[in-house]
Residue frames as qw, qx, qy, qz and C-alpha x, y, z in Angstrom:
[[0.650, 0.162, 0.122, -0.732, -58.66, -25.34, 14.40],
 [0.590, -0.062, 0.805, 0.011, -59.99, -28.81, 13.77],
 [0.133, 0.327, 0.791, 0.499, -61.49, -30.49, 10.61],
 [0.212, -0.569, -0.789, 0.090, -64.84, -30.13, 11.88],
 [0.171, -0.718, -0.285, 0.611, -64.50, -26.33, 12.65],
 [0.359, -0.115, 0.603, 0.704, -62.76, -25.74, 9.72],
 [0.124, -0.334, -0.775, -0.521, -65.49, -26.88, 6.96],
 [0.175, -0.773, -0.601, 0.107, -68.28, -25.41, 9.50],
 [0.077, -0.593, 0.048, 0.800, -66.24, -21.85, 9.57],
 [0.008, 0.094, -0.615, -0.783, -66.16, -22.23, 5.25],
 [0.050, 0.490, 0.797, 0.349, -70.14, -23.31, 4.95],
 [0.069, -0.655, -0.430, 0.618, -70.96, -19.87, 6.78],
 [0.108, 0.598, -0.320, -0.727, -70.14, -18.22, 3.29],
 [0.460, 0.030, -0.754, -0.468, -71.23, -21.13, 1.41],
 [0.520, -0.138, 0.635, -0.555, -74.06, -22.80, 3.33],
 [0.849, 0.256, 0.352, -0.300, -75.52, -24.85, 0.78],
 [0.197, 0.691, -0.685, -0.119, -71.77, -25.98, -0.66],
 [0.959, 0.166, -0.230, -0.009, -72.40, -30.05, -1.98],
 [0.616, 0.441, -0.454, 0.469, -68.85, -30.75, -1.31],
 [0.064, 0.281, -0.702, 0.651, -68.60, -29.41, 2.10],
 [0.814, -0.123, 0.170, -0.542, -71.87, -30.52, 3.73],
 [0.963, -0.005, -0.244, -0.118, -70.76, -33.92, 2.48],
 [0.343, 0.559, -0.561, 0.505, -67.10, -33.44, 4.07],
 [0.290, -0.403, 0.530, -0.688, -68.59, -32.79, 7.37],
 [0.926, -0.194, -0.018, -0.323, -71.15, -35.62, 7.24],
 [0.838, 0.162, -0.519, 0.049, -68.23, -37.72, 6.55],
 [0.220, 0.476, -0.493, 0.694, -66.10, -36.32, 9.63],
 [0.642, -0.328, 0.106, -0.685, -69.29, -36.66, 11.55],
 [0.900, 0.133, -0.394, -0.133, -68.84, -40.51, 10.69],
 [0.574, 0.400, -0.584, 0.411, -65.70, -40.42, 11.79],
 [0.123, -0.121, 0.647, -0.743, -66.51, -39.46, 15.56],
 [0.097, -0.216, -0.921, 0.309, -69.42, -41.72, 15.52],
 [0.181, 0.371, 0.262, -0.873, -72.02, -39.22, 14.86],
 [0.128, 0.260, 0.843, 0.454, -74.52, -40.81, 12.22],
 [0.087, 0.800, 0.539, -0.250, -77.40, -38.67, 13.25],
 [0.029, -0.763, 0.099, 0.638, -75.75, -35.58, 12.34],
 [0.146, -0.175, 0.695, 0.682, -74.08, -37.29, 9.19],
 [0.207, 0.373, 0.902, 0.064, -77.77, -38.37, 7.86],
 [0.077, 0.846, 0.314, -0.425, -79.22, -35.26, 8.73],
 [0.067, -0.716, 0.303, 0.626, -76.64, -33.68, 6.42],
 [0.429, 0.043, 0.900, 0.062, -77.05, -36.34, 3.93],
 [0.246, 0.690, 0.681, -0.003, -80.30, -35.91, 3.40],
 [0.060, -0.784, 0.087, 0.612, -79.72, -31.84, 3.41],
 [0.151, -0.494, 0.604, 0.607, -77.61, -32.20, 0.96],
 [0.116, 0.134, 0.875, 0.451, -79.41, -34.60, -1.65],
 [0.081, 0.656, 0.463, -0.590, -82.29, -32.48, -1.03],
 [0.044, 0.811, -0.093, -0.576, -80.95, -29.47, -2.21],
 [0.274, 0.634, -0.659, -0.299, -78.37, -31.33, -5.01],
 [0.922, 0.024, 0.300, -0.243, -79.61, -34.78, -6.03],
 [0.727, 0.629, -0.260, 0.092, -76.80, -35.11, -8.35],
 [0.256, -0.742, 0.580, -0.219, -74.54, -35.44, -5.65],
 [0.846, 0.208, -0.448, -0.199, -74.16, -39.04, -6.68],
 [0.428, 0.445, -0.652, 0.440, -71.25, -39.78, -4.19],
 [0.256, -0.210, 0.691, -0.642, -73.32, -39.36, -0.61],
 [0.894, 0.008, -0.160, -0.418, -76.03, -41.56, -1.79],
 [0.768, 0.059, -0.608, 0.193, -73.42, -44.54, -1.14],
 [0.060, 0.079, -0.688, 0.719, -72.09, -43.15, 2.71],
 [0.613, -0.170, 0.231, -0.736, -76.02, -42.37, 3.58],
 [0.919, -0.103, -0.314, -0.217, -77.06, -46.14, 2.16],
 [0.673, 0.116, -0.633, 0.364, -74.10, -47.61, 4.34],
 [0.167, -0.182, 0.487, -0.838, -75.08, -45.56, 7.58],
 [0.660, -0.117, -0.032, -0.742, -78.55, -46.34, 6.95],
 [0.848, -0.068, -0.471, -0.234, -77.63, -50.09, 7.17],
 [0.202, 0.279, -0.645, 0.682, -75.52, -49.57, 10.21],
 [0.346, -0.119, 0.080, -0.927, -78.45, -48.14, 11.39],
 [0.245, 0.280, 0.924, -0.091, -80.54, -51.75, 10.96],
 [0.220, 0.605, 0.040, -0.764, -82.40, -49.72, 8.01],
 [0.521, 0.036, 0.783, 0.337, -82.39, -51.97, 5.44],
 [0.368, 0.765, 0.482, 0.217, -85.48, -50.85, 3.17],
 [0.167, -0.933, 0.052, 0.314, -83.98, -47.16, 3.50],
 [0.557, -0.355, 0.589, 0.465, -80.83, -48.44, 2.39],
 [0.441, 0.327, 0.778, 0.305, -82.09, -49.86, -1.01],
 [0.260, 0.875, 0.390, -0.125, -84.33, -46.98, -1.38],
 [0.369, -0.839, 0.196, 0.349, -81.02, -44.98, -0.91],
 [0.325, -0.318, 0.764, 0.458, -79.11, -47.20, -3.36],
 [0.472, 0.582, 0.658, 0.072, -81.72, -47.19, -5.90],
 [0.078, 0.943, 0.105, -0.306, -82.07, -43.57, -5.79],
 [0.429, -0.665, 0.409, 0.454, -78.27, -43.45, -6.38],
 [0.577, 0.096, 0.731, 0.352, -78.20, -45.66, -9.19],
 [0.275, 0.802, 0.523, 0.086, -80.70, -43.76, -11.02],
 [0.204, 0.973, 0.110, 0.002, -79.15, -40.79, -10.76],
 [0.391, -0.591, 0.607, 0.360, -75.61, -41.78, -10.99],
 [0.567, 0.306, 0.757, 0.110, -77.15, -43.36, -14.44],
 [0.009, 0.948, 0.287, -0.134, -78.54, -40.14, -15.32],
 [0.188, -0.879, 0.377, 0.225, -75.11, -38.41, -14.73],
 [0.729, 0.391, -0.541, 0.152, -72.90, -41.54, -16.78],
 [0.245, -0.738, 0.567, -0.272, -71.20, -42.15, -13.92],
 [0.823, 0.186, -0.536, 0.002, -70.20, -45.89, -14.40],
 [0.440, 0.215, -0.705, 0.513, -67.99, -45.95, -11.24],
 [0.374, -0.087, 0.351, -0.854, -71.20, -44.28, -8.95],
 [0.744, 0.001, -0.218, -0.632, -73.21, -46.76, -10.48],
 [0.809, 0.090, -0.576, 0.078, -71.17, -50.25, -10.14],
 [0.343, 0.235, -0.789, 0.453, -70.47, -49.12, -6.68],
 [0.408, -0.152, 0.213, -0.875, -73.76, -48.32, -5.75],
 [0.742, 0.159, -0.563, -0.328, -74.69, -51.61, -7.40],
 [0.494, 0.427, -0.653, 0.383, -72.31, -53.42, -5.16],
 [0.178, -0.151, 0.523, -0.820, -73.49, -51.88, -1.93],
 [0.744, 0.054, 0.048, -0.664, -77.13, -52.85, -2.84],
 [0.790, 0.095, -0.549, -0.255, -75.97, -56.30, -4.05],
 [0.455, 0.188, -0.713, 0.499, -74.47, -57.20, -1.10],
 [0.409, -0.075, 0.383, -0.825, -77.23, -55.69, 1.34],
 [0.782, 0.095, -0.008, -0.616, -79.67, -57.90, -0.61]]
């Protein structure tokens, strides 16, 4: 069984599992699949804004994506709530991402 089945066999018993939702977006990445990853993305920071970690893969899709303002919004959002949480390493790389976009 692949990745991708795997983590989609484990969210049937956990459907609204932070950790796997963001797994699969990332796998999604991997095979080129940014719609799906985004969609999950978003899902996910929805449900669990504290997820602090997909705020940086969504703001770097979104600029794939020629999405700029999104982006920022994306990397703002992060900041704020990777600020919120202490997270010093969520923050200075979220920083990073935004400084470098702008």
């Amino acid at each position: 069984m692949d990745r991708i089945a795997r983590i989609k066999e484990f969210l049937k018993s956990s459907p609204n599992d932070s950790f796997l939702k963001h797994a699969l977006a990332l796998e999604y990445i991997k095979l080129g699949d940014d719609t799906g990853a985004r969609q999950l993305f978003e899902e996910l920071l929805a449900y669990e804004p504290g997820y602090v970690g997909s705020y940086y893969h969504l703001g770097r899709l979104l600029e794939r994506a020629a999405l700029p303002k999104e982006a920022i919004g994306v990397y703002e959002k992060g900041m704020e709530m990777a600020k919120a949480a202490n997270d010093r390493h969520a923050y200075n790389e979220l920083q990073a991402a935004l400084d470098d976009l702008i």
